[in-house]
ROVOPA-347408 format. One record per residue: residue in three letters; x, y, z of N, C-alpha, C, O in turn. Coordinates in steps of 0.001 Angstrom, whole numbers, plus 524288, in hexadecimal, padded with zeros to 5 digits. Layout:
N
ATOM  residuo   n.c1   n.c2   n.c3  ca.c1  ca.c2  ca.c3   c.c1   c.c2   c.c3   o.c1   o.c2   o.c3
ATOM      Ala      X      Y      Z      X      Y      Z      X      Y      Z      X      Y      Z
...
END
This chain:
162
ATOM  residuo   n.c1   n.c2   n.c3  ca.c1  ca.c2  ca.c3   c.c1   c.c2   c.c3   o.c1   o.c2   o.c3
ATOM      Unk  28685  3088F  36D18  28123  3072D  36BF3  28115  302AE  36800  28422  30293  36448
ATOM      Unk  27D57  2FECA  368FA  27D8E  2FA86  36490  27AAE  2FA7C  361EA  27638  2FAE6  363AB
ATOM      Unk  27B5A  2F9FD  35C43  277EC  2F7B4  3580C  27284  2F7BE  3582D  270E0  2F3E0  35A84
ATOM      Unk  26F76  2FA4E  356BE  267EA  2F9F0  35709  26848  2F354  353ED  26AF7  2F1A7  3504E
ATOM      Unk  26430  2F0DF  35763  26316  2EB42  3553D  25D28  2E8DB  35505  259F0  2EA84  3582E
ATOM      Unk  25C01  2E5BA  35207  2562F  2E560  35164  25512  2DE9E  351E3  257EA  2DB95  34F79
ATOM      Unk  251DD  2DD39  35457  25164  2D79A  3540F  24B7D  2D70F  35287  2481C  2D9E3  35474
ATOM      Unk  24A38  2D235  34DF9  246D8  2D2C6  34C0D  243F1  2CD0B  34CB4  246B2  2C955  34E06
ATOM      Unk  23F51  2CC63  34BF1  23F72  2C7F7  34B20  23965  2C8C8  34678  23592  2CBA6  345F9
ATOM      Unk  23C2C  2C3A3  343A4  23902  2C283  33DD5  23911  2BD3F  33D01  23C35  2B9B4  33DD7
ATOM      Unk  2326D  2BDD2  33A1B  23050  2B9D9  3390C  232C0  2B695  33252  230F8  2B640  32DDE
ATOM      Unk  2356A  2B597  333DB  23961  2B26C  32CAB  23671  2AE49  32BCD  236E4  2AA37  32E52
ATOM      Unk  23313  2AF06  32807  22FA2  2AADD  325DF  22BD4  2A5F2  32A27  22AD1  2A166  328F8
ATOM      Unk  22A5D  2A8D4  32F3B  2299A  2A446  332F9  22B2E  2A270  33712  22895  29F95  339F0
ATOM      Unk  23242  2A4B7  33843  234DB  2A33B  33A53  23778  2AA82  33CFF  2398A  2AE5A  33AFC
ATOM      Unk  235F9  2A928  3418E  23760  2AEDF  345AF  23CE9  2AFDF  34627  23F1E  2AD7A  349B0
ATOM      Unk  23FAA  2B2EF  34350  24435  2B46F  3452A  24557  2B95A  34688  2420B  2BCD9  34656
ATOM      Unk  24B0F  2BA34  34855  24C9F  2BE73  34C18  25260  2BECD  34A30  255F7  2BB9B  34A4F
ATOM      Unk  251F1  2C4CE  34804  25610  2C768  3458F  257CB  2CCE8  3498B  254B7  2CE34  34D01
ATOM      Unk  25CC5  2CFE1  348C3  25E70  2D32A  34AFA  261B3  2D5C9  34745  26586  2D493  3449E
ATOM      Unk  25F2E  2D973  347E5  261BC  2DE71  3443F  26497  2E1CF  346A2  26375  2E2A3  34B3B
ATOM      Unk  2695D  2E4E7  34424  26CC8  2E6E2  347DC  26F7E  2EB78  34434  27101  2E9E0  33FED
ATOM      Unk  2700F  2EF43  344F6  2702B  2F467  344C6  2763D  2F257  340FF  2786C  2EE25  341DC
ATOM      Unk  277B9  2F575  33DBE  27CF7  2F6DD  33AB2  27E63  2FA73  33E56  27B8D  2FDA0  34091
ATOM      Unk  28440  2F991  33EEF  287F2  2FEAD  33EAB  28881  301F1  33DB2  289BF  3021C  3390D
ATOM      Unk  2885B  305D0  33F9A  2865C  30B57  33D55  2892C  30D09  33776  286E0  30F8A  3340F
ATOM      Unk  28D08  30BA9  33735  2915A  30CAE  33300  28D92  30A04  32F37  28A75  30BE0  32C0F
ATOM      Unk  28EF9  30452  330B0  28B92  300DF  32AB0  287A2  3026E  32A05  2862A  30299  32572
ATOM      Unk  28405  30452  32E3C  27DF1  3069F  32B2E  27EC5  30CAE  32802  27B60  30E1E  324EB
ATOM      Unk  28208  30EF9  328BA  2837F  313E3  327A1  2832B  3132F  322A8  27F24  31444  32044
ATOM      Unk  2876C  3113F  3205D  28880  30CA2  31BB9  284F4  30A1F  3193C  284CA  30AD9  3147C
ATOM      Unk  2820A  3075A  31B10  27D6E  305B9  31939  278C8  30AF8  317AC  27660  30C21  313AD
ATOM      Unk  278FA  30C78  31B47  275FF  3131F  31966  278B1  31555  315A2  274FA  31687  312D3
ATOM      Unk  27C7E  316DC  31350  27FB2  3177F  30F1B  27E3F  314ED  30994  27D9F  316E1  3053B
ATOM      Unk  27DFB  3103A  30B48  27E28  30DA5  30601  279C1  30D98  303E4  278E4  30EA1  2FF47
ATOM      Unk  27541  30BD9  3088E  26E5C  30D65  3082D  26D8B  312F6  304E9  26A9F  313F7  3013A
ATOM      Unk  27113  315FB  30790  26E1E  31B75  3046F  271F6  31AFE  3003D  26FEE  31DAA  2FCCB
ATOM      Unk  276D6  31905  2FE26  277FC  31A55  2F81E  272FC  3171E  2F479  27067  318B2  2F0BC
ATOM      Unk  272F0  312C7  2F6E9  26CF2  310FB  2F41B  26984  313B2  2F3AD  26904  31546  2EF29
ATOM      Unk  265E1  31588  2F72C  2624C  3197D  2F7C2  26421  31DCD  2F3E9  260AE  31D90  2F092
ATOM      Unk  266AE  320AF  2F2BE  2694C  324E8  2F233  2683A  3238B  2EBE2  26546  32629  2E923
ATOM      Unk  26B8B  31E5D  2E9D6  26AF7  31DB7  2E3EF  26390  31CD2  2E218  26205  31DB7  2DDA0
ATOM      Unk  26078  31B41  2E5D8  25B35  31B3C  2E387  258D8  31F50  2E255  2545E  31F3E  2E094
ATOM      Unk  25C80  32513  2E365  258CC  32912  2E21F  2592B  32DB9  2E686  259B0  33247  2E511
ATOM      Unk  258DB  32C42  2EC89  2591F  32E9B  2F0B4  25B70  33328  2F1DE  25999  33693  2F4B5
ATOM      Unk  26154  3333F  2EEAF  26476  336A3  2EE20  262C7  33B7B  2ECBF  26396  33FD4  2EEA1
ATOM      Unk  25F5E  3396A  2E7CA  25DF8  33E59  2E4BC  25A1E  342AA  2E82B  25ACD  3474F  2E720
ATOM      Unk  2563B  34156  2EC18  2511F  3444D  2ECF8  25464  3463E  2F2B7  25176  348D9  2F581
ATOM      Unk  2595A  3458D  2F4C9  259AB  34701  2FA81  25E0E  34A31  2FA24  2601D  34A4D  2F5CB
ATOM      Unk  2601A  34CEE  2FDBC  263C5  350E0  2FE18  26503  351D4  30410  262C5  354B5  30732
ATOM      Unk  26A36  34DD3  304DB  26C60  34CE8  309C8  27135  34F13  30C91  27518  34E9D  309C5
ATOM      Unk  2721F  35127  310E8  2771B  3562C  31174  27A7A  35406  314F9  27E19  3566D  31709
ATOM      Unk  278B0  34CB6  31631  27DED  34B6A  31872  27DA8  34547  3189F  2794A  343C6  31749
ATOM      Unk  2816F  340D1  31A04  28136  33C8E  31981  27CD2  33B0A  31F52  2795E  337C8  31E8F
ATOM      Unk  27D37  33D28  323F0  27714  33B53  32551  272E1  33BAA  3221F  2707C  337A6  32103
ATOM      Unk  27165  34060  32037  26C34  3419E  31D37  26BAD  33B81  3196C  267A6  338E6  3190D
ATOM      Unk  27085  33A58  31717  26EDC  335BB  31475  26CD0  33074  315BC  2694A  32D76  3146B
ATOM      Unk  27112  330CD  31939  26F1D  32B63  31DF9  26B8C  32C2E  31E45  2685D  329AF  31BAB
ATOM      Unk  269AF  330EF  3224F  26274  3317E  323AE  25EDF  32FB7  31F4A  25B72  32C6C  32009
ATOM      Unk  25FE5  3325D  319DB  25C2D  33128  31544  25DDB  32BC6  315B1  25B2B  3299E  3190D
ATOM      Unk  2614E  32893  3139F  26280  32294  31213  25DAA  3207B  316A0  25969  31F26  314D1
ATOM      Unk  25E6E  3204E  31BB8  25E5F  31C07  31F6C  255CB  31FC5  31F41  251F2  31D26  31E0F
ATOM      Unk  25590  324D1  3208A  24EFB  32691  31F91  24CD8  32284  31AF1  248FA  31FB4  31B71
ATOM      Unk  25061  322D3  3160C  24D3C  31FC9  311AC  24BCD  318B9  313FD  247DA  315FB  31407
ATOM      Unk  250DA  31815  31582  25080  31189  316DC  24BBD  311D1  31938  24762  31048  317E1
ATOM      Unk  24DBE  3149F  31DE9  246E9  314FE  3235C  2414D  31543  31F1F  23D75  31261  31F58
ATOM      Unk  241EE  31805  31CC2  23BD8  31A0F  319AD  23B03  31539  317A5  23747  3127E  318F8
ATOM      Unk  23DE8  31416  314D5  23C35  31086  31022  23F85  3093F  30F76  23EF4  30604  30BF1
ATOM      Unk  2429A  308FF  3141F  244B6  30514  3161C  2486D  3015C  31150  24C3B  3036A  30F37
ATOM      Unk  24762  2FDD6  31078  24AD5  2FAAF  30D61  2492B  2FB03  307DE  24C07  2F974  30455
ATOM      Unk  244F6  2FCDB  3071D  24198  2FE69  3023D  24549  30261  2FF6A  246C1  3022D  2FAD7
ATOM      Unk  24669  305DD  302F6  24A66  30908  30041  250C8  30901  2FC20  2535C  30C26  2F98F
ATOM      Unk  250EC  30445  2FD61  25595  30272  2FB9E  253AF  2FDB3  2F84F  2562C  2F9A2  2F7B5
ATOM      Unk  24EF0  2FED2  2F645  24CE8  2FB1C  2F0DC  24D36  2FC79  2EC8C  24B71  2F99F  2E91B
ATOM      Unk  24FF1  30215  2EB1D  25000  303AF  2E496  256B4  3044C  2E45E  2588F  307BB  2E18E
ATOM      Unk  25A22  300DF  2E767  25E87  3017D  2E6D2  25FFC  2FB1A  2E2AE  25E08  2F72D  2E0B4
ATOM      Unk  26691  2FF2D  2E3D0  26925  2F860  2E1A5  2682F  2F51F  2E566  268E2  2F5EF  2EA16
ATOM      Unk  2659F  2EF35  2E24D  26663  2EAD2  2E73E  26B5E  2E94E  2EA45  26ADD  2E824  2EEE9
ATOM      Unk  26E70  2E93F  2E8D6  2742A  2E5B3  2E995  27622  2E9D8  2EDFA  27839  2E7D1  2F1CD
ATOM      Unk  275A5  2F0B8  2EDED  275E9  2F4D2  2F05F  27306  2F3C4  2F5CF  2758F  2F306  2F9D4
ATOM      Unk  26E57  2F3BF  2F5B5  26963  2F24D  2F97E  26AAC  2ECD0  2FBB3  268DD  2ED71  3001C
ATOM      Unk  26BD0  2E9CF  2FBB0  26D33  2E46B  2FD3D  27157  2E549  3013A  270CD  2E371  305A2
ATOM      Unk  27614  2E869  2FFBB  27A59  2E936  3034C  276B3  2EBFD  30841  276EF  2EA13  30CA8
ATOM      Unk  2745F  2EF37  30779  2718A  2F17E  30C89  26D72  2EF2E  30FBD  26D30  2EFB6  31483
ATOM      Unk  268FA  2EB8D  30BCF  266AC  2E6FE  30E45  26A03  2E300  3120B  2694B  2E20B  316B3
ATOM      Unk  26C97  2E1AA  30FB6  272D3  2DCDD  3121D  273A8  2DEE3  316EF  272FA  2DC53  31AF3
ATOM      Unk  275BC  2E554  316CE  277CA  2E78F  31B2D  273B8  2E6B8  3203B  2753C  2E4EC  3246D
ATOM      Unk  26D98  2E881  31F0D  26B8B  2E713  322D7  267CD  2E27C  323B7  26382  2E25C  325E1
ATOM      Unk  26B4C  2DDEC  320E8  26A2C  2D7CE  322B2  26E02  2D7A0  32628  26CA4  2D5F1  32A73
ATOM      Unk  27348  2D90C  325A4  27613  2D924  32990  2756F  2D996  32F51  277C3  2D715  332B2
ATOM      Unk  271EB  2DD2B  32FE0  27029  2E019  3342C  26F12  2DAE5  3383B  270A4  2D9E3  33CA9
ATOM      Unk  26B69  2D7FA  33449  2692C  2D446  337A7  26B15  2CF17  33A0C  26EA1  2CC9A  337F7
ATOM      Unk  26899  2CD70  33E9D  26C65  2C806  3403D  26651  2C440  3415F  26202  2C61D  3426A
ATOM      Unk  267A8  2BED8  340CB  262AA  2BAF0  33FB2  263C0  2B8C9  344D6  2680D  2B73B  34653
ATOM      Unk  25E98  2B8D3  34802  26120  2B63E  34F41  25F8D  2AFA9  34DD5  25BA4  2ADB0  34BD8
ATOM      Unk  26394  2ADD8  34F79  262C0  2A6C3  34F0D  26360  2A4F8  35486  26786  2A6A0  3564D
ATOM      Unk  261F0  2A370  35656  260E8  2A2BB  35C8C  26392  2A5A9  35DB8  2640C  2A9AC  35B1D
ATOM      Unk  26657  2A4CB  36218  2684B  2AAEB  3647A  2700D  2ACD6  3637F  273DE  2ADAF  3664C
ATOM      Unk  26E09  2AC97  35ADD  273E4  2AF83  35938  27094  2B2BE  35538  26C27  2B111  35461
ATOM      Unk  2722C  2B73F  35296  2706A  2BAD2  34E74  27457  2B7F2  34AEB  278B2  2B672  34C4D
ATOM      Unk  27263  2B771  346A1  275B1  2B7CF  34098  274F1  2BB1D  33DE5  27065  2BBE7  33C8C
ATOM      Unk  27908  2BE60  33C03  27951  2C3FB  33878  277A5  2C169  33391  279C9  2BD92  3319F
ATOM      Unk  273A2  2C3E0  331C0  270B0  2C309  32BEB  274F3  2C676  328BA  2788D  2C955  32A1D
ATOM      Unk  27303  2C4EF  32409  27839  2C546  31E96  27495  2C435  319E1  2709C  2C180  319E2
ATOM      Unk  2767F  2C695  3164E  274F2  2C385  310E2  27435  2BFC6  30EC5  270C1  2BE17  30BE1
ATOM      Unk  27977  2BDB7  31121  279AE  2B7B8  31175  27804  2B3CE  312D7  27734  2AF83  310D3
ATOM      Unk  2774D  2B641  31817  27307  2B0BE  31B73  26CD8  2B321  31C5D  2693F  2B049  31DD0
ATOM      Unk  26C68  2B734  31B94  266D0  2B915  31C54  262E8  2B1F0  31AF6  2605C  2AF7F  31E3A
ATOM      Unk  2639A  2B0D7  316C1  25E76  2ADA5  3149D  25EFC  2A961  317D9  25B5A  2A63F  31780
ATOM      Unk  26216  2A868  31A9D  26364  2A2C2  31F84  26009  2A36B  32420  25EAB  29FA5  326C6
ATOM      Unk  25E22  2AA0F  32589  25BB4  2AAD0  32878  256C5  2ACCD  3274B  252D3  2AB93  329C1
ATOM      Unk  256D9  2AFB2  323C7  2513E  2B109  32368  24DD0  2AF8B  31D74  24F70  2B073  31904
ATOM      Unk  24854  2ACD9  31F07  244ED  2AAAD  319A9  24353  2B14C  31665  244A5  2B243  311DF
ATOM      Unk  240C3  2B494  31960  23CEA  2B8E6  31706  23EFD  2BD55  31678  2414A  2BFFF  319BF
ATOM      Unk  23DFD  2BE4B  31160  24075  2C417  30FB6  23CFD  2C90E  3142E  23EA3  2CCFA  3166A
ATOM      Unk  239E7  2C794  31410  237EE  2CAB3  317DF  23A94  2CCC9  31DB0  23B06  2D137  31F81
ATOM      Unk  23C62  2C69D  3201A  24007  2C751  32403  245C4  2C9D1  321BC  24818  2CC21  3253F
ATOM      Unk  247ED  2C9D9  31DC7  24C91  2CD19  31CE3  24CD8  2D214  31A6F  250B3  2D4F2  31A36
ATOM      Unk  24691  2D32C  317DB  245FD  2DA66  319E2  2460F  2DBAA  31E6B  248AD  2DF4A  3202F
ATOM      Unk  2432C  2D8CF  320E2  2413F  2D9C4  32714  246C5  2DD5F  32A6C  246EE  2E178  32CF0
ATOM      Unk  24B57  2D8D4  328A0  24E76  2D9A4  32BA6  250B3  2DCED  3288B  25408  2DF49  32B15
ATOM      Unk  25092  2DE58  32432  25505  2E350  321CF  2518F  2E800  323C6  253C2  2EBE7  32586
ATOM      Unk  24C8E  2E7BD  3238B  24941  2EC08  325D1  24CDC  2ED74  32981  250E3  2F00C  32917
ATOM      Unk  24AA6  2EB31  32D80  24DAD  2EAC1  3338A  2511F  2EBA3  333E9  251A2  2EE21  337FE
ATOM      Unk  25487  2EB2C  33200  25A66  2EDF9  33311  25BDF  2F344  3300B  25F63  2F62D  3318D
ATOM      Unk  25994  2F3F1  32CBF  2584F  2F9EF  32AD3  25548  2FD69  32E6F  25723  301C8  32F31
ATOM      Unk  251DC  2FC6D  33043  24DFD  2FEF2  33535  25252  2FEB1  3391D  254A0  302B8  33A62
ATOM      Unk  25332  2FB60  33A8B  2590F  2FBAD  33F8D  25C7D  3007F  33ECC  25DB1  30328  3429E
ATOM      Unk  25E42  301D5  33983  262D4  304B8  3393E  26058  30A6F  337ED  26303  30E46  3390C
ATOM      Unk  25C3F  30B05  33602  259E0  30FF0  335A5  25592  31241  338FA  253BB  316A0  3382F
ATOM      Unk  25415  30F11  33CBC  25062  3121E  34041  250AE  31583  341E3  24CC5  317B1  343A4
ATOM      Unk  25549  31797  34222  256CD  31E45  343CB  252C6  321DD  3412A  25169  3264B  34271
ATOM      Unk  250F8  31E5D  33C87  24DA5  32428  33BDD  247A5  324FB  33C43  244EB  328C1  33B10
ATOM      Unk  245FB  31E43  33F30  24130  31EA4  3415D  2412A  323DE  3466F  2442B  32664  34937
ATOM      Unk  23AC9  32321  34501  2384A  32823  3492E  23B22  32749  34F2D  23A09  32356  351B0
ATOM      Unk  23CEF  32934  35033  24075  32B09  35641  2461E  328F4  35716  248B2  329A4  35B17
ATOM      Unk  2483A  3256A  3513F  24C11  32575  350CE  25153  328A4  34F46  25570  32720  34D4C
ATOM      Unk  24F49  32EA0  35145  2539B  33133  35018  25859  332F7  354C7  25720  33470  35930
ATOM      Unk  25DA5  33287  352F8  260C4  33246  35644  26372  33749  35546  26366  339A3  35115
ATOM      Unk  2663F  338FD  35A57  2694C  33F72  35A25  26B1E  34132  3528D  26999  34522  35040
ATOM      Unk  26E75  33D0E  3505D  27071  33C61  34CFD  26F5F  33C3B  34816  2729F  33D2C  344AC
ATOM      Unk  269E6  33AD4  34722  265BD  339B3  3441C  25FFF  33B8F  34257  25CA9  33A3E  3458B
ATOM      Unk  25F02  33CF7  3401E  25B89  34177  33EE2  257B2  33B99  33D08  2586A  33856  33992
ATOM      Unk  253AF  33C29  340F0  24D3E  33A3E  34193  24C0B  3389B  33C6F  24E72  33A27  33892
ATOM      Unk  2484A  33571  33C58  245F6  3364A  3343C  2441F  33903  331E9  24444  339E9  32D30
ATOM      Unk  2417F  33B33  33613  23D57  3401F  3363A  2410F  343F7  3346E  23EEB  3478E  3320C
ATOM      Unk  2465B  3445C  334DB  24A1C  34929  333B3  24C26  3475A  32E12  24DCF  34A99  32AF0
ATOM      Unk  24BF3  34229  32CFA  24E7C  34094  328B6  24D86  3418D  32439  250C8  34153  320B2
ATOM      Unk  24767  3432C  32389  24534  344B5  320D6  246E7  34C0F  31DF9  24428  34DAE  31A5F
ATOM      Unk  24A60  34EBF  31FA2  24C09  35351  3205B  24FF4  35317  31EE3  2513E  3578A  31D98
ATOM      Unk  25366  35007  31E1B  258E4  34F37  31A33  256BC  34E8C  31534  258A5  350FA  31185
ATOM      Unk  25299  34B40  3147E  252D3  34994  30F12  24F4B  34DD3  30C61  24A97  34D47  30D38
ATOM      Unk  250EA  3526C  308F1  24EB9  353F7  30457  24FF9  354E3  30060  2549C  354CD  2FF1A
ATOM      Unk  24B3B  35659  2FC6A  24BD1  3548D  2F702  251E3  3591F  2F5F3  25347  35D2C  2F823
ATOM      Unk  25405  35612  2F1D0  25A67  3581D  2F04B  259BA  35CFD  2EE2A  25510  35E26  2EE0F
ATOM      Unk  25BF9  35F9D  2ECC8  25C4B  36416  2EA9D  262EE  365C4  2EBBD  2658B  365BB  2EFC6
ATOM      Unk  264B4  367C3  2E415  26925  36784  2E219  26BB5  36CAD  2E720  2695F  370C6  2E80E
ATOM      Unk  26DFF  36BF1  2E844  27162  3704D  2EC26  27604  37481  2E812  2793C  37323  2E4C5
ATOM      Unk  2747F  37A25  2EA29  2786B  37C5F  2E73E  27B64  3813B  2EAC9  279C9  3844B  2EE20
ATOM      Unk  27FDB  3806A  2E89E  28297  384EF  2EBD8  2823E  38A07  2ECE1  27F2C  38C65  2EA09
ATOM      Unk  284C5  38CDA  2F093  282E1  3920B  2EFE2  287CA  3944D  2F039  28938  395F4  2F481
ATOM      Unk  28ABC  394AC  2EC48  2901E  3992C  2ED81  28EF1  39D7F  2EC4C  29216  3A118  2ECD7
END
């Protein structure tokens, strides 16, 4: 099966262009979900939830992204948040007549004038990799959003019973 891919087209200050967004590797997004939720995790998150396996976390990490999107990863370290922004500039490729160029850090500003157009596209490739948990996006494997909500409750200290 190949890669979920998104082709977009945006208005950059006047001038109509056409971008394509393209799904991470399952590994690297895994990874990227990892690092998202140690961020998440240091703002506080940690404290109010009580999770019984490394899905449950994923589910919470990638539910929070969905809820609250890139906003969520605004009370972190910047320099932290940047590596994960970067990751999904990566995602994207800039169509110039008929070749894509993989966007980068580096060359992003060669192609695009409006900050607007480079949320646009970090949006977009975040929505790409988490739609699993839009409404009817649930797969054998994956517990709905509607279910996601059922992992996460408030913590409470656990004690043994010998």
């Amino acid at each position: 099966m190949a890669r979920k891919t998104k082709e977009l087209k945006l208005n950059d200050r006047g001038t109509e262009k056409t971008f394509r967004i393209t799904e991470m590797p399952a590994s690297k997004f895994e990874w990227w979900l990892i690092r998202a939720g140690k961020i998440l995790l240091g703002t506080g998150l940690g404290n109010s939830v009580d999770v019984d396996s490394a899905e449950d976390v994923q589910q919470i990490i990638a539910q929070t992204l969905f809820k609250d999107g890139l906003k969520s990863l605004g009370g972190v370290n910047l320099e932290e948040a940047r590596e994960l922004y970067d990751d999904l500039l990566r995602c994207v490729e800039f169509k110039n007549g008929d070749f894509y160029m993989q966007m980068d850090p580096e060359t992003v500003d060669a192609q695009i004038e409006s900050v607007k157009t480079l949320f646009t596209l970090r949006k977009e490739a975040l929505m790409l990799h988490i739609d699993f948990l839009a409404a009817g996006g649930e797969s054998a494997s994956t517990p709905a959003a509607a279910k996601a909500g059922a992992v996460i409750r408030p913590h409470t200290p656990k004690t043994s019973h010998r």
